[in-house]
N, C-alpha and C positions, 0 to 999 in steps of 0.2 A: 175918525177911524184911526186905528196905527198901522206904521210901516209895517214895524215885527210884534205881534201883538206875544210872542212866546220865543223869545231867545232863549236856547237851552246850548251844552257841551258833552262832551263826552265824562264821563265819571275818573277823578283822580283822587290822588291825597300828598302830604304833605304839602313843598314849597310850590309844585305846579298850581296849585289852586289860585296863588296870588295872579298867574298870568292868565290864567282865564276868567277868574273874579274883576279881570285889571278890562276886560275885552266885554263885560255886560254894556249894552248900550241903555241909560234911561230916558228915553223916548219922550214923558210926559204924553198929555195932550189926553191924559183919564179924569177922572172923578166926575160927580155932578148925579151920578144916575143909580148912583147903592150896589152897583154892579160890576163883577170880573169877571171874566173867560176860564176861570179855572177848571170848568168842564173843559178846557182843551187838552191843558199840561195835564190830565189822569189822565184823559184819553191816550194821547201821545206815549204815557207811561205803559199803560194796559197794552196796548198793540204793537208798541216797538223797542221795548224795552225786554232784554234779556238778563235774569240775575247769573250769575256765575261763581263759581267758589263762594256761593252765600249758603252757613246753616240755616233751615228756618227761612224767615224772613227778613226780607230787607226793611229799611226805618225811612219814611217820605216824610218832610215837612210842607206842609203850604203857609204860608205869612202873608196877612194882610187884614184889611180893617173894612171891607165890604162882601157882598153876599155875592154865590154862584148864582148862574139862570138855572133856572128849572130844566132845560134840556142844553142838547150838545146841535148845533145848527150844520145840518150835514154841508151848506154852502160853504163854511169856515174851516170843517178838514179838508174840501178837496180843495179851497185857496190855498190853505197856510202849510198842510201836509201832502197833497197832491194827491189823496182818498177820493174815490167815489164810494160815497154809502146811500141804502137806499133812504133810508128817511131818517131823520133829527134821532138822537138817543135821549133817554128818559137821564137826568144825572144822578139816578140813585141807582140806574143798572151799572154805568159806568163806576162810581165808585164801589160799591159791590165786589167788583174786579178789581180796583185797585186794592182792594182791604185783601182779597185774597195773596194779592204777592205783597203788599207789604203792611207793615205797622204802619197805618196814617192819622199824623195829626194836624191840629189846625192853627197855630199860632197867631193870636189875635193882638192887631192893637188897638186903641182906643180910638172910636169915630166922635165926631164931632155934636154928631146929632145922637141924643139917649135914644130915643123912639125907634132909630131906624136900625140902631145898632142892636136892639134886642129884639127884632125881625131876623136881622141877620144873623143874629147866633142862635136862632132856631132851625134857620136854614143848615145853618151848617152843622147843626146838631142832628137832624136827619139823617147826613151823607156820613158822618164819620164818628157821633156820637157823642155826647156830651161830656165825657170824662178824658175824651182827644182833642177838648177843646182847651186850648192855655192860652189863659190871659197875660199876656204882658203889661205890664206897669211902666218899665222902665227898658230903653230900648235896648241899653248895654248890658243886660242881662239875659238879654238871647240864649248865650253861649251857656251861661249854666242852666236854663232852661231846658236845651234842648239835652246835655248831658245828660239831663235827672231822668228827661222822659226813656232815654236810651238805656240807662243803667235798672232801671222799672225792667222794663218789656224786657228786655234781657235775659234777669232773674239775679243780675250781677252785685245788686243794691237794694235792700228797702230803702221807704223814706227816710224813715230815723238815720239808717247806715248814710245816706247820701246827707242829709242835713249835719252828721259830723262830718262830712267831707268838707264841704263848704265852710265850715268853724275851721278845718286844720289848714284852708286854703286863705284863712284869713278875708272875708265876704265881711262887708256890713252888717249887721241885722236887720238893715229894714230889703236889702237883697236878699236874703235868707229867705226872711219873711214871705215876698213876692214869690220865690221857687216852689217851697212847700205848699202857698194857698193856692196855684196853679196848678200844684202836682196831687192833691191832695185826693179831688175825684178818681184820677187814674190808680191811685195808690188803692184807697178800698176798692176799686171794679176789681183789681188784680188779686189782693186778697178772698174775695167772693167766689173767684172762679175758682182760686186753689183752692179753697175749701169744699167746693163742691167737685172737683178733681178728685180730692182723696176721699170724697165721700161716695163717689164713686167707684175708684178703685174698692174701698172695703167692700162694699158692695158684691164687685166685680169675684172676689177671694172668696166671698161667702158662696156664692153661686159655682165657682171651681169646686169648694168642700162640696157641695153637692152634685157636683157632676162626677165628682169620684164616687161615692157611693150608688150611682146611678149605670156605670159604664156596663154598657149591652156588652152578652158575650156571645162569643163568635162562635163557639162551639160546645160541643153535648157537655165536654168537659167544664170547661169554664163554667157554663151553666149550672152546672150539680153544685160546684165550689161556691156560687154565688150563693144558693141554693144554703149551704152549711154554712155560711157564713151570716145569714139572716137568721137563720134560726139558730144560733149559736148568740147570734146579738138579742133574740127574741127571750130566749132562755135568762140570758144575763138581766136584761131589764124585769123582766117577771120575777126572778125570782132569786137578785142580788148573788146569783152565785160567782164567786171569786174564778173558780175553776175553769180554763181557759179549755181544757183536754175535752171537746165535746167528736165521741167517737163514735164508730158505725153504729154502734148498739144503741147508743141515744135516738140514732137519727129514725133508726126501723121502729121505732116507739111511737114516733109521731110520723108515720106513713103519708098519712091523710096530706099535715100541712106541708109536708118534703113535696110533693105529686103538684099542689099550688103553687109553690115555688117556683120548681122547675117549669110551672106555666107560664108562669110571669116572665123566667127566663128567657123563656122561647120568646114570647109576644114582644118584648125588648130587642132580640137579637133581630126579628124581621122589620121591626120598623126602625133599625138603626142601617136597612140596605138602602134604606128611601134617602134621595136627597134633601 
């Protein structure tokens, strides 16, 4: 068992971090079982965590080389956070919640056993997705690791932009290398969605052009205008004329379709009272 199975601090930046990075205690006394508690620290995050002067979302990493349990054990929030809940949580509701407030990923490093490690990166490809999952190679590359994934979700960097960063930061190549083949699933998810983003938007625009020509009028008037203005477009495509001036004596010509019109008119304006 551990003392503190989840030592956490309050959120800083700059030079403060060294004193509280200086204050982690490492406890040992883990491995053996393929398994971490990191259903707790979401937990902990989803329920007592407040973002503040954050756009959007906040950016969470979790690091480590073994798999979550399958649930969240109610005995272990009301030990370790002092919760009573009623019964164990599923860990894909819990993350679920975490993904809502923030961007999470999972930063892997290399297990010792192949077999069990590729258990565990399916687990953890469940809860946060396989394109959130980055593999580390090498452990002092962390730091451009986590950059890359930040300047991604962002919107601040593509890869390409971020792998010249790394060239003008002066990086090895075979570091380079490691960033981009870790960053690279995240890289097309994010291009996919933006391309399905603005394919929506166009979407979106086409279906305004036609809610403009659609807009119900409100009254006798509007109605008539609507009325001459269909049949003024009706004219035009029938019968290519250039001549925009379609006046009363046109319209008393075709009585019949003006009298449809202004039915449709009406039938428009009563069913634009409905919510």
């Amino acid at each position: 068992f551990n003392f503190i199975p989840f030592p956490n601090s309050v959120t800083c930046k700059g030079i403060k971090l060294d004193g509280l990075i200086s204050k982690i205690w490492l406890e040992g006394k883990g491995g053996g079982n393929d398994r971490e508690t990191y259903e707790l620290a979401a937990y902990y995050y989803v329920s007592r965590c407040k973002l503040q002067n954050v756009e959007g979302k906040g950016i969470f990493f979790f690091t480590g080389d073994e798999g979550p349990y399958p649930y969240l054990v109610k005995e272990f929030v009301e030990e370790h956070l002092g919760e009573k809940i009623k019964k164990n949580i599923p860990i894909n509701e819990i993350f679920e919640q975490l993904r809502e407030k923030f961007h999470v990923f999972y930063i892997h490093k290399p297990y010792f056993d192949k077999k069990v490690e590729e258990t565990n990166l399916k687990r953890w490809e469940s809860v946060v997705g396989s394109e959130r999952i980055l593999k580390l190679e090498e452990a002092k590359g962390i730091v451009d690791l986590m950059l890359g994934a930040i300047a991604l979700v962002s919107g601040t960097k593509n890869l390409q932009q971020y792998h010249d960063r790394l060239v003008e930061r002066q990086q090895d190549d075979e570091r380079i290398s490691m960033v981009e083949n870790a960053l690279s699933k995240l890289s097309e998810k994010l291009k996919t969605l933006e391309n399905h983003n603005n394919s929506n938007n166009n979407n979106n625009d086409d279906d305004d052009d036609d809610d403009d020509e659609f807009i119900a009028p409100q009254s006798a008037e509007e109605a008539l205008e609507l009325a001459r203005r269909q049949f003024k477009n009706l004219r035009l495509s029938m019968n290519d004329d250039d001549d925009d001036d379609i006046s009363n004596d046109n319209l008393k010509e075709d009585n019949e379709l003006i009298t449809l019109q202004k039915e449709l008119a009406r039938i428009r304006a009563e069913l634009a009272e409905f919510p």
